[in-house]
N, C-alpha and C positions, 0 to 999 in steps of 0.2 A: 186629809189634805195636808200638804205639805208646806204651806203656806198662810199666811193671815192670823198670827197669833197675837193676839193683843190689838186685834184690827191694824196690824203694818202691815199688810199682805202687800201694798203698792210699794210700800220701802222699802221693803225686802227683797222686791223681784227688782227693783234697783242698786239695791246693793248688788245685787249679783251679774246684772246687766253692764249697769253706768249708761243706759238707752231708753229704758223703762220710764217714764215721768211717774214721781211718788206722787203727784196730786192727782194722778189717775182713779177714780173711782177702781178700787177693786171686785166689784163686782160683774166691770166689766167685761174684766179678763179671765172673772171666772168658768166657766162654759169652756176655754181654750186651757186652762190647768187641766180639768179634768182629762180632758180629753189627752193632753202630753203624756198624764202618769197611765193612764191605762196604755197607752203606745210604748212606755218606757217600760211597762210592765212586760209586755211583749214582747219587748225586745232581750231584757236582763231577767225575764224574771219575777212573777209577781211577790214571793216571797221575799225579796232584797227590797223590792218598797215598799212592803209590809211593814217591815224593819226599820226602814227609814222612817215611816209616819207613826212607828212606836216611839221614836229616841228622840222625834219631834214637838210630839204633844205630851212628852212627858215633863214631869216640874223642875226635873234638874236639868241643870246646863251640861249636854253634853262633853264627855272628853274621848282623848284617846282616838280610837278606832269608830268608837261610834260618830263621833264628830266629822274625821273624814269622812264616814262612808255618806251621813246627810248631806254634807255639804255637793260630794261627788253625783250623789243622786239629784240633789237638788239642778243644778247646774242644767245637764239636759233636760230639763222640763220646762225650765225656766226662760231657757233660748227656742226652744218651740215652741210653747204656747205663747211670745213676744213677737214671733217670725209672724207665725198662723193671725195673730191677733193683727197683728200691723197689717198684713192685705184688704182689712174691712175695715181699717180707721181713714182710709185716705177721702172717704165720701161721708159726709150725714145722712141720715135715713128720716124723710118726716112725712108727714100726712100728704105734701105736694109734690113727693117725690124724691130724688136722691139730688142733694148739694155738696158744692164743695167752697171753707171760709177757707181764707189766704188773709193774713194779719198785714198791718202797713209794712211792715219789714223784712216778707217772707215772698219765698215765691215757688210756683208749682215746678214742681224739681221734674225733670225731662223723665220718658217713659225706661231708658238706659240705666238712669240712674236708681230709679225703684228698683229696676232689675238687678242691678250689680250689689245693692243694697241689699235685699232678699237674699243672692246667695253668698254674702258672706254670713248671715245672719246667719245659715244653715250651715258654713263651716266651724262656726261657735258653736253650734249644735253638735257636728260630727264629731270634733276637737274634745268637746266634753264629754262624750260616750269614749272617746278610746282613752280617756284620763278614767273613768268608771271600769270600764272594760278593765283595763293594767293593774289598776286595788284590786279587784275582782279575781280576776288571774292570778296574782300576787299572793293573796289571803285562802283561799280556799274555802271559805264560809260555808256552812251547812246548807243556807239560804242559797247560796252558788249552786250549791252540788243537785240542788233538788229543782236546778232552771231545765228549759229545754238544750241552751245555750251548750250547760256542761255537758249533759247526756251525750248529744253531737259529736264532743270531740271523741268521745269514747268510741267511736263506730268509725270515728276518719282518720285514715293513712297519716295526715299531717294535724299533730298534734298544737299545734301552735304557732303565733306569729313569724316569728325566727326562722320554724323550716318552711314556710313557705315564703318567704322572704329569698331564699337562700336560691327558689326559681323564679320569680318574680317579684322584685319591691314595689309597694305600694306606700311607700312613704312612712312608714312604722304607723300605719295606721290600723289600729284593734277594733274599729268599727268596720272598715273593709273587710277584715280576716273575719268575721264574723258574720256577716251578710254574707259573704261567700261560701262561708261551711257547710249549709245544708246542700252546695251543688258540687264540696267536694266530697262530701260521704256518696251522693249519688256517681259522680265518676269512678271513685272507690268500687262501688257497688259493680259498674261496666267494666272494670279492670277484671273483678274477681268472676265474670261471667266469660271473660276469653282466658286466663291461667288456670281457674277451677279454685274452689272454696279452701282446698289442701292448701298448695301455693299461696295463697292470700292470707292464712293463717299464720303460713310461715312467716311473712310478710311482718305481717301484722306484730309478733312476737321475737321477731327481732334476728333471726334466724337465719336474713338473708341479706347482710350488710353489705354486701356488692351490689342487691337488686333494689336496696329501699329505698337509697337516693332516683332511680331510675323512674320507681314506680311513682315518688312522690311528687317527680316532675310532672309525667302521664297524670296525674291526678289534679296538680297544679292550671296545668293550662288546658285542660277538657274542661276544668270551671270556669275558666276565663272565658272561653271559645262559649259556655253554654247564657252566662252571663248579656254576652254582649247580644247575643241573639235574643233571648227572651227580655232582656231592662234595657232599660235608658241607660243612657251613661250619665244622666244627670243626679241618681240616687246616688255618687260613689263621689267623695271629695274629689275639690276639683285639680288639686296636683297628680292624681291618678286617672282622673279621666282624660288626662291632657298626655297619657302615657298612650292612652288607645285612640287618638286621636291627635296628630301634632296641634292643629292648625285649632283644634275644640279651645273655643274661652271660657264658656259655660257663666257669663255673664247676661245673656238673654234666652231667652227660652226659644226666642224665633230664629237664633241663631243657633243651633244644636251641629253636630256634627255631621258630615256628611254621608251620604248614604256610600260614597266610593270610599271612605274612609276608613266606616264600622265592617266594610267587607274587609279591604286589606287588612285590616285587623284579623279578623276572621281568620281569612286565610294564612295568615304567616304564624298565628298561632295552632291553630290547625295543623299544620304541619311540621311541624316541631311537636306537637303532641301525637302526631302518628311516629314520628321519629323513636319518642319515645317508651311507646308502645312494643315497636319491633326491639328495641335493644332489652326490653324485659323480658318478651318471649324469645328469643336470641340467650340470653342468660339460663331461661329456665329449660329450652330446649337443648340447650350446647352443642348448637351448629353455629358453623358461622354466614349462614343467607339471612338474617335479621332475623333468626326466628322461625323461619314459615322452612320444614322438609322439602326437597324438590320429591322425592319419593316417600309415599306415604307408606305406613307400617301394613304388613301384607296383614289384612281382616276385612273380612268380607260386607262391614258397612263403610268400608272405602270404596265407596263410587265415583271414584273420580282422580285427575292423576294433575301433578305441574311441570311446565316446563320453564 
């Protein structure tokens, strides 16, 4: 556990909130720790909260590195399991059912405002994984090297924030680029099934400095494109979702963006990624129709001709 040492568990996840009530029983909130660090595990890595819950329960005060990385680790778990925890404090729960106490001085805050409430809670949340994320990146930890996270990059075209940045900004967010990686090794993966695994190698190793900005855009926005179609746009902070969406607040949930919205999205990214498809194979071909021969090479599993 990352928390409750000397039984401050409620002051500590105040110190780190400023939202948190320290006269909180902390027991109540335990059930929603647990559940954040196995998610945070998930996400970075169970070996770095391994690490973290070693240099926490240990008797020295930490410094240095280790210090940071608690603190960095702490941070995201602390803002979820407060998020999570706060959706089931708004009612009492008792033997005659579910109530809700309102103090003389207090009043039931409108359904807008929980909402808006919530998701900023969750950009404290996203906010603290791409400050985790950046140490992470930064350092190169053992514990890093043996996540799923780093594995990933090793397999995809765009190695980092920066170059994918460089086709689309998401606000220097490292929680973004990371949610998104496992759908750009998979475009990756569809790139190297129309070039061939040769090409893609070259690719890959550096080999084709005219073609790899090309190909990393192709890779860029076929994960955008696969994104918007399979998630919500409400998993992804909300200054980026409001890139695939103008008009998206992502202050209510009943409010989401539109369905004529998330297509134009679709489509404008969509093609700009077929775009950039043809100028790779245009490159690797060296013709100039995008890529694609109007006469194919005389072999007799050519069944077929363009005009």
């Amino acid at each position: 556990m990352l928390f409750n040492k000397d039984n401050n568990g409620s002051k500590e996840l105040f110190e780190i909130s400023g939202t948190f009530q320290a006269s909180t029983p902390f027991n109540a909130i335990t059930t929603e720790i647990s559940s954040a660090i196995d998610i945070i595990s998930g996400i970075v890595g169970a070996g770095i909260v391994s690490r973290a819950e070693i240099i926490y329960e240990s008797s020295n005060v930490p410094e240095g590195d280790d210090a940071i990385l608690l603190e960095l680790v702490r941070r995201p778990v602390a803002f979820l399991a407060i998020c999570n925890y706060s959706k089931i404090t708004g009612l009492s729960h008792g033997a005659s059912g579910r109530k809700m106490t309102v103090g003389d001085n207090e009043k039931i805050p409108f359904e807008w405002m929980i909402d808006r409430d919530d998701r900023e809670m969750r950009e404290r949340y996203y906010r603290a994984l791409d400050s985790l994320f950046s140490y992470l990146t930064s350092k190169n930890t053992e514990e890093w090297k043996q996540s799923d996270a780093y594995k990933a990059l090793s397999d995809s075209l765009i190695q980092n924030l920066a170059q994918f940045e460089q086709v689309y900004p998401v606000n220097h967010s490292q929680y973004t680029f990371f949610t998104i990686l496992p759908l750009l090794v998979e475009a990756k993966n569809k790139l190297e099934e129309i070039i061939g695994s040769d090409k893609m190698a070259e690719i890959m190793a550096g080999s084709c400095p005219a073609t790899t900005p090309k190909a990393r855009k192709y890779t860029a926005l076929t994960a955008l494109v696969t994104a918007l179609k399979r998630w919500s746009i409400s998993i992804f902070p909300i200054e980026v979702a409001r890139q695939f969406a103008p008009s998206y607040q992502g202050n209510k949930e009943n409010r989401p963006a539109t369905k004529e919205e998330i297509e134009w999205a679709i489509d404008n990214l969509s093609k700009q990624a077929a775009e950039a498809q043809a100028e790779v194979i245009c490159d690797i071909s060296g013709n100039p129709y995008k890529g694609f021969p109007l006469i194919p090479e005389n072999d007799p599993k050519n069944k077929y001709f363009t005009v």
